[in-house]
C-alpha positions in Angstrom: 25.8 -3.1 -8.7 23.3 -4.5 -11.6 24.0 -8.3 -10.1 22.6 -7.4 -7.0 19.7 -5.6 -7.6 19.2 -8.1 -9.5 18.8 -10.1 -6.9 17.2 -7.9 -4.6 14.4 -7.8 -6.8 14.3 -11.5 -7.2 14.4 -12.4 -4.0 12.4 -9.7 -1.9 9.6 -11.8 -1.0 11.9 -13.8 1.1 12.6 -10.5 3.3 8.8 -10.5 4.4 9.5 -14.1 5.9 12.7 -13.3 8.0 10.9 -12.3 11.2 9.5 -15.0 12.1 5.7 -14.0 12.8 4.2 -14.7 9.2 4.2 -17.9 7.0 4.5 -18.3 3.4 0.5 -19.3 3.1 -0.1 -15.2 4.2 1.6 -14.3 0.7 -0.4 -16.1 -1.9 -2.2 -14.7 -4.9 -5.9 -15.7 -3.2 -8.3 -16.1 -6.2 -11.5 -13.9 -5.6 -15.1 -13.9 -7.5 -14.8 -10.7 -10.0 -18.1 -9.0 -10.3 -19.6 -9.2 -13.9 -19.2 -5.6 -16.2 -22.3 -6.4 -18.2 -22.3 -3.6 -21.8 -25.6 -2.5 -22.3 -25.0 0.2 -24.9 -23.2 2.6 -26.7 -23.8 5.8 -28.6 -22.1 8.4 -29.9 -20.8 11.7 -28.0 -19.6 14.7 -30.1 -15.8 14.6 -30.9 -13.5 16.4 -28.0 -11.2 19.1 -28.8 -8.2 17.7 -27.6 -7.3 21.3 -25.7 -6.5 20.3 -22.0 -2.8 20.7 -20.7 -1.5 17.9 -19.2 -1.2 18.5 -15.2 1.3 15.6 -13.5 0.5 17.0 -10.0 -3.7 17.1 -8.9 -4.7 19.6 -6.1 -7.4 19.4 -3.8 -8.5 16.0 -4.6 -10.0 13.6 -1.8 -7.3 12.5 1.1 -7.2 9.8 3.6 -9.7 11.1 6.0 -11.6 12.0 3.4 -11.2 8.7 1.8 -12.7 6.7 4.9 -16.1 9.3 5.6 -16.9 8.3 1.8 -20.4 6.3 1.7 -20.4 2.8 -0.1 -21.5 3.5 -3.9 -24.6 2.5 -4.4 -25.5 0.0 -7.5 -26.9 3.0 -9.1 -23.7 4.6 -8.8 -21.8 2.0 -10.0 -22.9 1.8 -13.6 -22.6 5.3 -13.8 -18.6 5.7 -12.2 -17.8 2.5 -13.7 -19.7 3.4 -17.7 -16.5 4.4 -20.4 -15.7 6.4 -23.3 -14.0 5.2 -25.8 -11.9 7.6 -28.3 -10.7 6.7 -31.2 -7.6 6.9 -33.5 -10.0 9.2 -36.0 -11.0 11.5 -33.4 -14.6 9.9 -32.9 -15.9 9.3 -29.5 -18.5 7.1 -27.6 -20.3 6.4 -24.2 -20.7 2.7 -23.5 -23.5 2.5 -20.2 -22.7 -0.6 -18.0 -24.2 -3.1 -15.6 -22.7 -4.9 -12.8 -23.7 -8.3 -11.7 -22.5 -10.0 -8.8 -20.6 -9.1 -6.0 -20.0 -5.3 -5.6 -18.3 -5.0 -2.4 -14.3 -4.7 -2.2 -13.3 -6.1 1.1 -10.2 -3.9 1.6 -10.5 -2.5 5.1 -9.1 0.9 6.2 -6.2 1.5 8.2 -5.1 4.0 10.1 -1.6 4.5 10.7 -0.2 7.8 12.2 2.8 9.3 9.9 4.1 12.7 10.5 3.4 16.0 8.0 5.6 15.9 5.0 7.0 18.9 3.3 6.4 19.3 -0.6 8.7 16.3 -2.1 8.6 13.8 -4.8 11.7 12.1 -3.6 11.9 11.6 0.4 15.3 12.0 1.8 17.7 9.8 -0.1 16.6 9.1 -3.5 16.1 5.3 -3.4 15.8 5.3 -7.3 17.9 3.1 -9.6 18.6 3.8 -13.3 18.6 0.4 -15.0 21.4 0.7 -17.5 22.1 -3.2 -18.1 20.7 -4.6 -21.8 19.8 -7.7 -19.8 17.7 -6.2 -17.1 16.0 -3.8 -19.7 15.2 -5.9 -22.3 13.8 -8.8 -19.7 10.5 -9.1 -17.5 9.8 -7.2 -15.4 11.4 -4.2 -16.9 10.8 -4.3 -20.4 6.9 -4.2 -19.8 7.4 -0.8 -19.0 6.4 1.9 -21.7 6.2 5.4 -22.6 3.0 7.2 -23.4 3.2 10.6 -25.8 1.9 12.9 -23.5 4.8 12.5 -21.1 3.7 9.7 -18.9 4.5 6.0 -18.3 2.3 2.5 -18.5 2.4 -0.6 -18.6 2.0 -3.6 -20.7 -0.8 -5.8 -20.2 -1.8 -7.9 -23.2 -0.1 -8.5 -26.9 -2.3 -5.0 -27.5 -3.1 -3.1 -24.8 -1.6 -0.6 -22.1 -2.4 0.4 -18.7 -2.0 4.2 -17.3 -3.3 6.7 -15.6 -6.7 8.4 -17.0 -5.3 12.0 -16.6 -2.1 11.6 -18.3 -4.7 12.2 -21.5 -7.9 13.4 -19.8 -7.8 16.9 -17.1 -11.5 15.6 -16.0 -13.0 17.9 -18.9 -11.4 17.5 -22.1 -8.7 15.5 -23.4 -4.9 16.5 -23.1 -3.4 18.1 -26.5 -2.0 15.2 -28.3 -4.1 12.4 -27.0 -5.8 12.7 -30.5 -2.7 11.1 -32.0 -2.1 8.8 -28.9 1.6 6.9 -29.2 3.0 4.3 -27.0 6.9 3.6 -27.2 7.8 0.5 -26.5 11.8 0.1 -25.1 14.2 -1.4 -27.4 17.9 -1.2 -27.1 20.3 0.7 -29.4 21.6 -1.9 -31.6 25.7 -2.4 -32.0 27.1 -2.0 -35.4 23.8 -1.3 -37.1 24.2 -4.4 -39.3 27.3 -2.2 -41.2 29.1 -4.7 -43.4 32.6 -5.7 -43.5 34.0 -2.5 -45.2 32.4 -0.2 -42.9 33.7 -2.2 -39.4 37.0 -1.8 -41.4 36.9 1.8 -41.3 35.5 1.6 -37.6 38.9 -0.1 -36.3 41.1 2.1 -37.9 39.0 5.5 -36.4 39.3 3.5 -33.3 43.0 3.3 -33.3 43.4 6.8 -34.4 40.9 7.6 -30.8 43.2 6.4 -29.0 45.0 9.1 -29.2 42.7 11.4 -28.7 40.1 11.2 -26.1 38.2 13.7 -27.2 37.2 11.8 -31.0 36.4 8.3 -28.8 33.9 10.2 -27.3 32.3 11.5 -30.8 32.2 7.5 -32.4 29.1 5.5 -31.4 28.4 4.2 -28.3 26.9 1.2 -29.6 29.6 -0.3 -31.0 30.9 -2.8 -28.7 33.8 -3.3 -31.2 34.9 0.0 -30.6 34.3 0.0 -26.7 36.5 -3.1 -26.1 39.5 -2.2 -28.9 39.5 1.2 -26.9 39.9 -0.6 -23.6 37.0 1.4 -22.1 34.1 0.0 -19.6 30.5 0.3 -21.7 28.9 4.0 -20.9 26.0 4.4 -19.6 24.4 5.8 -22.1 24.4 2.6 -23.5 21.6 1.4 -21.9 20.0 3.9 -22.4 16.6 3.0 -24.0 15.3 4.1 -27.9 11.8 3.4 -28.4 9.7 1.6 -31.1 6.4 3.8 -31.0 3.3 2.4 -32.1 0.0 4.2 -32.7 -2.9 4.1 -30.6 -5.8 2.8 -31.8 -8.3 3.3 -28.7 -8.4 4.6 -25.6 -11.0 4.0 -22.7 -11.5 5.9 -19.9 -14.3 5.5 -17.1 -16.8 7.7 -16.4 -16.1 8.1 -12.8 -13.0 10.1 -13.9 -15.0 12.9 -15.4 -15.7 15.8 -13.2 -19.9 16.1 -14.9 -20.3 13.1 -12.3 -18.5 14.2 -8.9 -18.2 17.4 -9.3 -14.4 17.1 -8.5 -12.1 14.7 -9.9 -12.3 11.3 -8.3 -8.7 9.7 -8.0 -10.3 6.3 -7.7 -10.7 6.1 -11.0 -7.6 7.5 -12.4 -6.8 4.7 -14.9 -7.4 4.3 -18.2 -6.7 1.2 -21.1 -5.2 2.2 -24.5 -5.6 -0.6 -27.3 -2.1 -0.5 -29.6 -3.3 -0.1 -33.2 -0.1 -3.3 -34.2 0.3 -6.0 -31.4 3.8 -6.7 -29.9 5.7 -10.2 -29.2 6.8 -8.8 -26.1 6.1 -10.7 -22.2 3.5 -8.3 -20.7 2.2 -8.3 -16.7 -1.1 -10.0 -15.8 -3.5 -8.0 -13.7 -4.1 -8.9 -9.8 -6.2 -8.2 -7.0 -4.6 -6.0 -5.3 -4.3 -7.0 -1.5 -4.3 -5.4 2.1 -0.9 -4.1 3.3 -0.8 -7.4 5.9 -0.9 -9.5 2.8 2.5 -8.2 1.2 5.9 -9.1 2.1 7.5 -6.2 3.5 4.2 -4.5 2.3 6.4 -3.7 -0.3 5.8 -2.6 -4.0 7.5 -2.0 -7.1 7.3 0.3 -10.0 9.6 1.3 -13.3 9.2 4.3 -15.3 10.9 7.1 -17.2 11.2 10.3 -14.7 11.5 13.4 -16.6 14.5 14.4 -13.6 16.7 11.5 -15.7 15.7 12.1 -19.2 16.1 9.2 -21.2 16.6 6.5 -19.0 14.6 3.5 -17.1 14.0 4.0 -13.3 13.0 1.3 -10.6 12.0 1.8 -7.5 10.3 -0.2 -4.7 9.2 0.9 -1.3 6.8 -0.1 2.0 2.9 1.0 1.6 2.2 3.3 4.4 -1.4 3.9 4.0 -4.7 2.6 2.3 -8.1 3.1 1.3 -10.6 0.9 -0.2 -9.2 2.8 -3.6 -5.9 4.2 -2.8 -2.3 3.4 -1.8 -0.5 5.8 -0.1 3.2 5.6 0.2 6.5 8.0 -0.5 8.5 5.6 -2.9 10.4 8.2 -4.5 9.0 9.7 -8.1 9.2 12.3 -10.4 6.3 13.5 -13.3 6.8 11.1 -15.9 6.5 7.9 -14.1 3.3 8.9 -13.7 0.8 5.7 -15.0 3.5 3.6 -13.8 2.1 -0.5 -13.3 2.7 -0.6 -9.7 3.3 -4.5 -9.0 4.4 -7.6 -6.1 5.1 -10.6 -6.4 3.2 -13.4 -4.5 2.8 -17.2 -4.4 0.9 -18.8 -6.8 -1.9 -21.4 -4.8 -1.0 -24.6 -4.7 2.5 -24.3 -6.2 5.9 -23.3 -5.2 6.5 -20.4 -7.4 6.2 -16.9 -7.0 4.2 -14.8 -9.7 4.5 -10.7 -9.9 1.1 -8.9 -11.3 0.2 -5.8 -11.6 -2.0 -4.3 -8.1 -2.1 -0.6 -8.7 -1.6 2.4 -11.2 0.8 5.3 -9.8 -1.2 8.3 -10.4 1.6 10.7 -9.4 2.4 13.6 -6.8 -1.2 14.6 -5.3 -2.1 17.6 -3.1 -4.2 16.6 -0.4 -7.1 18.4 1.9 -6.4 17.0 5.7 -8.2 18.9 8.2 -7.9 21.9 6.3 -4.1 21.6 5.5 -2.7 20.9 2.4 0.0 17.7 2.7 1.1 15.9 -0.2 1.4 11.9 -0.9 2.3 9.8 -3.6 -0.4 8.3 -4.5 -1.6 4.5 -6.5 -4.9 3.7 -7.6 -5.7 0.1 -6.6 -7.3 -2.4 -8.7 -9.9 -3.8 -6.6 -12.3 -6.7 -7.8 -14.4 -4.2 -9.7 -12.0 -2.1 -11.4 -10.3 -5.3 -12.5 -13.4 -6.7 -13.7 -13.6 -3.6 -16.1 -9.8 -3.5 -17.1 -10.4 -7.2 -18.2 -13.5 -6.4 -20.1 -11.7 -3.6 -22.0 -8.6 -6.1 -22.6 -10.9 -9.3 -23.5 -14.2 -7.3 -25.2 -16.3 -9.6 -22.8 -16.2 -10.9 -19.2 -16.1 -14.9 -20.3 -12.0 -14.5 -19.2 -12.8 -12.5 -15.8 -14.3 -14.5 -13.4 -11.9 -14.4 -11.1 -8.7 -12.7 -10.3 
């Protein structure tokens, strides 16, 4: 089952070709101007109290209809949506005002597909998820970018320091989630086999094996990450397995931008649900570049792709990948099947790159959960992404790089 969804997910660019009516030139990553995110300063804001509850599931926030009446921001607006605080590991806490040169527009063009109501779901019908339980998919790209945030979310890895998730796994729009003050990311790592024991103790392990195979019950009890054991005992690896530990690692920053914040709206704005932490140690793992995220035409399949840890399958890695239904300027909206915890999920394709024959994934969207959304006065729900259009990748770069001289263009 692992071998070939292993190759599903290597070779699903391919399916967007089969019919016949698009070329391979419609699925390139096209490089695009990134406006500039110019700092032009920072001050001090009193310390939060760290007292919000997390809340995996938003109500009332703006839907698709809603979505395509809103008026193009102004440049005015802009610095002030797109202006960030910055906590830190001590607790302190700044406001860093912005500037944005260049082009401001995002091209994206609404769409506007008809899809029937939808009761209340996070999984739609068949649950399309898989549970990766294979050392070799977990511990390899693109799966083992994949991390788990504190506060019961999911990111992703985007530099040798820095994550990307979803601004309310550790903001409610008013206050910071308890335990965002002492921010950890876990990064995956498999249980080791044999925990470096030396020769005496895999001694004793081979004689407790033989004396398991007469009872069931006491091969069950011995460690499942011995595959010594496993293989004496003529049994197939579990599944637990593969099941992930995690190294965690402090948090040293986190940034958040001011459009999140309900002082600017008045409401929460899901377009900027997204938010950068900055890992106190660096890692040595391969992490996912960021991307432009494209119109629905421009994917194969208009398919995407995201791995998290689902709190319905505690302790484990799940994949999933499903068509786009709907967009926004700011917004995906699909029903790829999810559950809280996946939530800050790196939602990602994988394209062309120009001028060469190989095909590149990168990161196009953040999942920002289960949302509750107003449609002509009726409440219908969606799972929702938050795109990375050229602006919002122009300030995820700044935060990554500390300056814009490695964001001109995406």
């Amino acid at each position: 089952m692992e071998h070939m969804l292993l190759l599903f997910i290597f070779f699903i660019p391919i399916l967007g070709l089969s019919n016949g009516t698009e070329t391979e030139q419609d699925f390139t990553w096209h490089l695009k101007k990134i406006p500039q995110i110019v700092k032009e300063r920072t001050f001090s804001l009193d310390s939060p109290k760290f007292e919000a509850k997390t809340n995996l599931e938003l109500n009332s926030v703006c839907g698709i209809e809603c979505q395509r009446k809103l008026p193009v921001p102004s440049l005015s607006d802009l610095k002030n949506l797109l202006s960030y605080e910055t906590v830190f590991e001590n607790g302190t806490r700044t406001l860093t005002e912005v500037n944005v040169l260049g082009p401001v527009l995002d091209p994206a063009a609404n769409t506007t597909t008809q899809r029937p109501s939808r009761k209340k779901r996070q999984v739609y019908g068949t649950d399309s998820r898989f549970s990766i339980y294979d050392k070799r998919f977990m511990t390899n790209f693109p799966f083992n970018t994949a991390v788990k945030i504190s506060t019961g979310c999911s990111g992703i890895l985007v530099s040798p320091k820095h994550v990307l998730t979803a601004a309310h796994c550790l903001h409610n729009g008013k206050d910071y989630v308890k335990g965002s003050k002492r921010l950890r990311v876990g990064l995956m790592k498999t249980k080791s086999r044999g925990n470096g024991r030396k020769r005496k103790g895999a001694k004793r392990s081979r004689r407790e094996i033989s004396a398991a195979k007469e009872d069931p019950t006491e091969l069950r009890r011995q460690s499942k990450g011995d595959e010594r054991k496993q293989r004496r005992s003529g049994r197939k690896q579990g599944t637990s397995d593969g099941m992930p530990s995690f190294q965690w690692t402090r948090v040293k920053s986190t940034h958040i931008p001011k459009g999140w914040f309900k002082g600017v709206s008045g409401d929460i704005a899901l377009d900027y649900d997204y938010a950068v932490l900055e890992l106190k140690r660096p890692h040595k793992r391969k992490y996912m570049e960021l991307g432009i995220s494209p119109t629905i035409k421009m994917m194969p399949g208009s398919m995407i792709h995201f791995s998290g840890f689902d709190n319905d399958r505690s302790g484990q890695l799940v994949y999933r990948f499903c068509s786009i239904s709907d967009e926004s300027n700011d917004l995906f909206y699909q029903y790829c099947d999810a559950e809280p915890g996946s939530t800050g999920s790196g939602i990602y394709l994988r394209l062309k790159e120009p001028n060469k024959k190989k095909w590149k994934r990168k990161i196009i969207a953040v999942y920002s959960g289960h949302q509750w959304v107003d449609i002509n006065g009726e409440q219908q729900d969606y799972n929702v992404a938050v795109r990375i259009t050229p602006l919002k990748y122009a300030q995820i770069c700044f935060w990554i790089h500390g300056n814009d001289e490695n964001c001109t263009q995406g």
